[in-house]
C-alpha positions as CSV (number, residue, x, y, z in Angstrom):
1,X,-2.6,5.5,-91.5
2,X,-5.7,3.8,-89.3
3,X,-6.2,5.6,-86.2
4,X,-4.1,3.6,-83.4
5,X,-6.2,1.0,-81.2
6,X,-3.8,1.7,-78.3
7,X,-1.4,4.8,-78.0
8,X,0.7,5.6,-75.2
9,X,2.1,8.8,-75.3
10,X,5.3,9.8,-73.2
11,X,4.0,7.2,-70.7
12,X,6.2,7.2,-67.5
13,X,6.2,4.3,-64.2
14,X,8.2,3.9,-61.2
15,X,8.3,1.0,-58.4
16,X,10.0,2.8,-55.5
17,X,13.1,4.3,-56.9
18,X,13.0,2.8,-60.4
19,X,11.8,4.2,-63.0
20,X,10.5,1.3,-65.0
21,X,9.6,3.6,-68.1
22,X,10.5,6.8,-68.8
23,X,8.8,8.9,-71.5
24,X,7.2,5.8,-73.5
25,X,5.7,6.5,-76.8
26,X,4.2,3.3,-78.5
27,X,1.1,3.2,-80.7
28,X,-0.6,0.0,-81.7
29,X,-2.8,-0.4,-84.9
30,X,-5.4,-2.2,-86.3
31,X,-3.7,-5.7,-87.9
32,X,-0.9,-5.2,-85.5
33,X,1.2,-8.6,-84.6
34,X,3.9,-6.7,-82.5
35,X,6.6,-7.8,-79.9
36,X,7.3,-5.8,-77.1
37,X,11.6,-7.4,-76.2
38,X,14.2,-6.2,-74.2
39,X,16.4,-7.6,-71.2
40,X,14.5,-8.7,-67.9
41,X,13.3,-5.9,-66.0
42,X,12.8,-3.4,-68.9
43,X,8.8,-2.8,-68.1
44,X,7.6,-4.9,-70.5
45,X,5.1,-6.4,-68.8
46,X,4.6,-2.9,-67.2
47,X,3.2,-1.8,-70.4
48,X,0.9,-4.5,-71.5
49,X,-0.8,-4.2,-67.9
50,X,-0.8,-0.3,-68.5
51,X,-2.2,-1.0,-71.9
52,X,-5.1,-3.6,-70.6
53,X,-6.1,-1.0,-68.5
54,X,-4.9,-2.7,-64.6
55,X,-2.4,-0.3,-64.2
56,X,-1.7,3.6,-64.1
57,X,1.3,5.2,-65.1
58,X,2.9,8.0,-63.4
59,X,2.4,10.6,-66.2
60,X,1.7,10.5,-69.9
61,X,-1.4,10.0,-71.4
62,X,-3.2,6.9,-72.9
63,X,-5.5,6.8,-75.7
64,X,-7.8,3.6,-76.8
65,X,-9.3,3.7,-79.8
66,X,-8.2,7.9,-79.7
67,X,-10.5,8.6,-76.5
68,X,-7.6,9.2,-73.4
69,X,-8.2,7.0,-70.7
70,X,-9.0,8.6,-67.1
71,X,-8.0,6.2,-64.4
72,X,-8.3,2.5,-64.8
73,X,-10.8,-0.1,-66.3
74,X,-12.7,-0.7,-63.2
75,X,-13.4,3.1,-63.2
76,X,-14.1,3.6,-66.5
77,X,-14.7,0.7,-69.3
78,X,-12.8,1.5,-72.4
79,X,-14.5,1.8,-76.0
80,X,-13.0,-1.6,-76.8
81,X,-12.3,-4.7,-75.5
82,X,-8.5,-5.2,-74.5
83,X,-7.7,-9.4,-74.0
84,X,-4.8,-9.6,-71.3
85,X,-3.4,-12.9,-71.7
86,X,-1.2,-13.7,-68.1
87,X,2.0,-15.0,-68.2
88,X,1.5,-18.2,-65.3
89,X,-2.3,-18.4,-67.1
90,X,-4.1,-17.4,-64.0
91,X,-6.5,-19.9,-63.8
92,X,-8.8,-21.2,-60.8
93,X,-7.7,-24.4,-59.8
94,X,-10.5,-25.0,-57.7
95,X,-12.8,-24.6,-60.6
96,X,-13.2,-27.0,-64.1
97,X,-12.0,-25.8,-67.3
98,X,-15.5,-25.3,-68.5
99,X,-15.8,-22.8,-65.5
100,X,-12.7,-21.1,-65.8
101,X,-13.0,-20.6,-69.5
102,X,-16.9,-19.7,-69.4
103,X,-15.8,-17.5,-65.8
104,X,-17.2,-13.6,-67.3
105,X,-20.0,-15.2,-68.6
106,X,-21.2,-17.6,-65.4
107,X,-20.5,-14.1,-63.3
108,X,-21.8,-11.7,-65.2
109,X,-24.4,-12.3,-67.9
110,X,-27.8,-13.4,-68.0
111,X,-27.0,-16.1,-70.9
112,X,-28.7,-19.5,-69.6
113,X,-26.1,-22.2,-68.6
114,X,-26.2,-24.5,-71.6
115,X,-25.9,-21.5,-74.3
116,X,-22.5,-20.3,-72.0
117,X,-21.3,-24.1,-71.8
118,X,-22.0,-23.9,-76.5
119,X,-19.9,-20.8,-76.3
120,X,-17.2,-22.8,-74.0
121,X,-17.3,-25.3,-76.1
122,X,-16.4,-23.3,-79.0
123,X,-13.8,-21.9,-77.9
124,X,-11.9,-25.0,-76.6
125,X,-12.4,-26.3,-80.1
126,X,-10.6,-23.2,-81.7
127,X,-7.6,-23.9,-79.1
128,X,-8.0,-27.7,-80.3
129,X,-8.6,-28.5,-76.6
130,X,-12.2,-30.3,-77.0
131,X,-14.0,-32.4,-74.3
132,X,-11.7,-31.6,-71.7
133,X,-14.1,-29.3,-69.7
134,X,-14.2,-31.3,-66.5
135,X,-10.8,-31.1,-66.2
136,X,-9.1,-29.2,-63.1
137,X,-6.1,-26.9,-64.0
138,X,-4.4,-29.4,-61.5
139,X,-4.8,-32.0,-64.6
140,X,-3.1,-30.3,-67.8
141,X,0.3,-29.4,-68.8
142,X,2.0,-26.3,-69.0
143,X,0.9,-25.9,-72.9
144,X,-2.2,-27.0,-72.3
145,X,-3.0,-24.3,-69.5
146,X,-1.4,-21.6,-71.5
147,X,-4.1,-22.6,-74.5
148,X,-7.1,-22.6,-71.3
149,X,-6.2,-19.2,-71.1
150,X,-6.3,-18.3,-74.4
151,X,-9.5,-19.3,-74.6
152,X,-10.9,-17.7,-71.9
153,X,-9.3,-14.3,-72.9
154,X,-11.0,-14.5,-76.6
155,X,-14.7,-15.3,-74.8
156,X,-17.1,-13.0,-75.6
157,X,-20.6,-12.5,-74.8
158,X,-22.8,-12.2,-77.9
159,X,-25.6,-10.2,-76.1
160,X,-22.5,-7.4,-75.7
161,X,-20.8,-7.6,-78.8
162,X,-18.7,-4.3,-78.3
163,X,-17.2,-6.1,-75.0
164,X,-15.3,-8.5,-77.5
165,X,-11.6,-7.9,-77.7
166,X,-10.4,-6.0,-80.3
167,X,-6.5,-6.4,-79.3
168,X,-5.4,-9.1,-77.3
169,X,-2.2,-9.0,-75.3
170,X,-0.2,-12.2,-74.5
171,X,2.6,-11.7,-71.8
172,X,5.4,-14.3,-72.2
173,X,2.8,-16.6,-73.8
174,X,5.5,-19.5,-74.2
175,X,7.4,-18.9,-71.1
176,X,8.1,-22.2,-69.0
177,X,7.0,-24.3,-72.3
178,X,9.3,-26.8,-73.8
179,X,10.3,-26.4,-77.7
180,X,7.4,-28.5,-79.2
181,X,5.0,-26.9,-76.5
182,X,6.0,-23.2,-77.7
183,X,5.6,-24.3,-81.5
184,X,1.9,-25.3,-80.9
185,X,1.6,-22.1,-78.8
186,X,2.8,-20.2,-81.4
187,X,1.5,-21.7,-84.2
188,X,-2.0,-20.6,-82.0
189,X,-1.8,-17.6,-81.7
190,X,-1.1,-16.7,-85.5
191,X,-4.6,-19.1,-85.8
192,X,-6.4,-17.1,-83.7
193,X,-5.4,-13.5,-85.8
194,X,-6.6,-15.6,-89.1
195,X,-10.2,-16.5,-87.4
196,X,-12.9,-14.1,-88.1
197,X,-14.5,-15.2,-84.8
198,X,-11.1,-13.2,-83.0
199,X,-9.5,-10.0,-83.3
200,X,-6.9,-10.0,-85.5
201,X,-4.3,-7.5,-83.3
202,X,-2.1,-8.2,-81.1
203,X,0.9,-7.7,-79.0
204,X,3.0,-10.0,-77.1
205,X,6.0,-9.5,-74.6
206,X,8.5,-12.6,-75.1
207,X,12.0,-13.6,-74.7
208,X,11.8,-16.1,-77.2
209,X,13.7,-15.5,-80.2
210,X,11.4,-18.4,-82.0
211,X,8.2,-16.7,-80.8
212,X,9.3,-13.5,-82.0
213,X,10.6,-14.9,-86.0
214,X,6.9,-17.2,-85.6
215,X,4.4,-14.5,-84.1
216,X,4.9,-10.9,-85.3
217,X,5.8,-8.8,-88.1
218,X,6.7,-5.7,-85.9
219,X,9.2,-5.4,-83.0
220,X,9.6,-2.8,-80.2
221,X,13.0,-3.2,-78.0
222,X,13.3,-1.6,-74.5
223,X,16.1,-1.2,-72.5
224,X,16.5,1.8,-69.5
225,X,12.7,2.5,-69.9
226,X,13.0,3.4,-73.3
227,X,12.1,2.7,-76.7
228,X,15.4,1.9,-78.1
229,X,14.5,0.4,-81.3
230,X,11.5,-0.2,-83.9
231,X,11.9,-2.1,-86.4
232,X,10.7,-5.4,-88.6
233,X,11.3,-8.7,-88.3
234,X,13.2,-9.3,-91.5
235,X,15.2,-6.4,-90.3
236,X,16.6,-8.6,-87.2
237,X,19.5,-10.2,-89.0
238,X,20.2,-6.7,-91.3
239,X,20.0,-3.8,-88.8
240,X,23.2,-2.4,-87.0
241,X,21.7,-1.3,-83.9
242,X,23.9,-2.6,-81.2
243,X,21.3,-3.7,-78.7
244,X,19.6,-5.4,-81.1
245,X,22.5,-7.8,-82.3
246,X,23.4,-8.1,-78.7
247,X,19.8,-9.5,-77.8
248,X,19.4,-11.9,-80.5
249,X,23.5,-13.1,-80.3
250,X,23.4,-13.6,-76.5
251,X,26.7,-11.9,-76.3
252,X,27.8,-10.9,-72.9
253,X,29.7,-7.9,-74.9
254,X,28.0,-5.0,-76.1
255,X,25.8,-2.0,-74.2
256,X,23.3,-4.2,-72.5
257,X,24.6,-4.5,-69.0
258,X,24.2,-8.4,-67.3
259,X,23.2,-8.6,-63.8
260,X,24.9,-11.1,-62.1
């Protein structure tokens, strides 16, 4: 098997009291398209954020690209490039959509302004979101912010080529979208693992039941911190695993305990 892109390795976090995971192992490989699920509250987004580098864990060890990461990005920057994709799209709203997509580059390299605006411009295209650059956040919809993000998270400077993201990581990418929204999201993001101008591994954490049948071909469930479940999609409707069926029915019976 290809050496993992991302490993985590009994990887443990806690937030006051709660231990959010507890002993985590979870490996992520080249071609990857792989859901992280599990009931509200599970660390989901725990681990992407642990994966992209922006947070530590407690204990455990994680490896990118099989060197073991000491501290976090901004100490150290990891052998590749890790995409974080938020979940509310984090853009600037005081700044255009040309200026939030092309944001790294404007900041940080010494690319002249109309080559970085070519690269923008490109990448709005791939996201099917052309000549809307002057926009302001302010001025799009929910799906079309989401695909603003997207394009910013794939933007790569070509002076750097080993800063381009090899995995990207999409936390509840169709949250807040309504059902037609979420199709062209997801129908997105399995476009973008087909383009040869972006990585083609990824892993998103989703409620979604259609994101998860659409987007991935490998699923991870948590529940109590743990890895409960691996398994593949086709294997949703087959397995017996209790918290699986639970998840997917909606049943208010079965192990996973509802807050109310």
């Amino acid at each position: 098997m290809a050496e993992a892109l991302i490993e985590l390795r009994q990887v443990s976090k806690s937030f006051g009291g709660t231990k959010v995971l507890d002993q985590v192992d979870l490996a992520v490989y080249p071609g990857d398209a792989l859901a992280i699920i599990g009931p509200s509250g599970t660390g989901k987004s725990t681990i992407l954020r642990i994966m992209a580098g922006l947070l530590a864990p407690d204990s455990g060890e994680v490896f990118v690209a099989g060197q073991q990461r000491a501290g976090l990005l901004e100490d150290k920057p990891d052998p590749i490039g890790i995409g974080l994709v938020f979940q509310q799209a984090a853009l600037f709203d005081s700044l255009t959509v040309e200026e939030n997509v092309g944001f790294s580059l404007f900041e940080h390299s010494k690319l002249p302004r109309s080559r970085i605006r070519e690269l923008v411009n490109q990448k709005l295209e791939m996201v099917g979101l052309q000549g809307i650059n002057h926009l302001y956040p302010a001025e799009l919809s929910g799906g079309m912010r989401k695909r603003v993000s997207f394009a910013r998270a794939i933007m790569e400077d070509p002076s750097h080529p080993d800063d381009n993201p090899a995995v990207l990581l999409y936390d509840e990418p169709t949250a807040g979208l309504d059902p037609v929204a979420s199709t062209v999201v997801e129908d997105l993001i399995r476009h973008l693992q087909g383009s040869e101008q972006v990585c083609n591994t990824y892993v998103v954490v989703t409620h979604q039941e259609s994101t998860i049948r659409r987007t991935v071909e490998r699923i991870v469930l948590l529940y109590h911190g743990k890895v409960q479940w691996m398994g593949q999609v086709a294997e949703i409707d087959t397995t017996d695993n209790p918290l699986v069926r639970q998840f997917f029915s909606g049943s208010l019976d079965g192990p996973i305990h509802v807050l109310n």
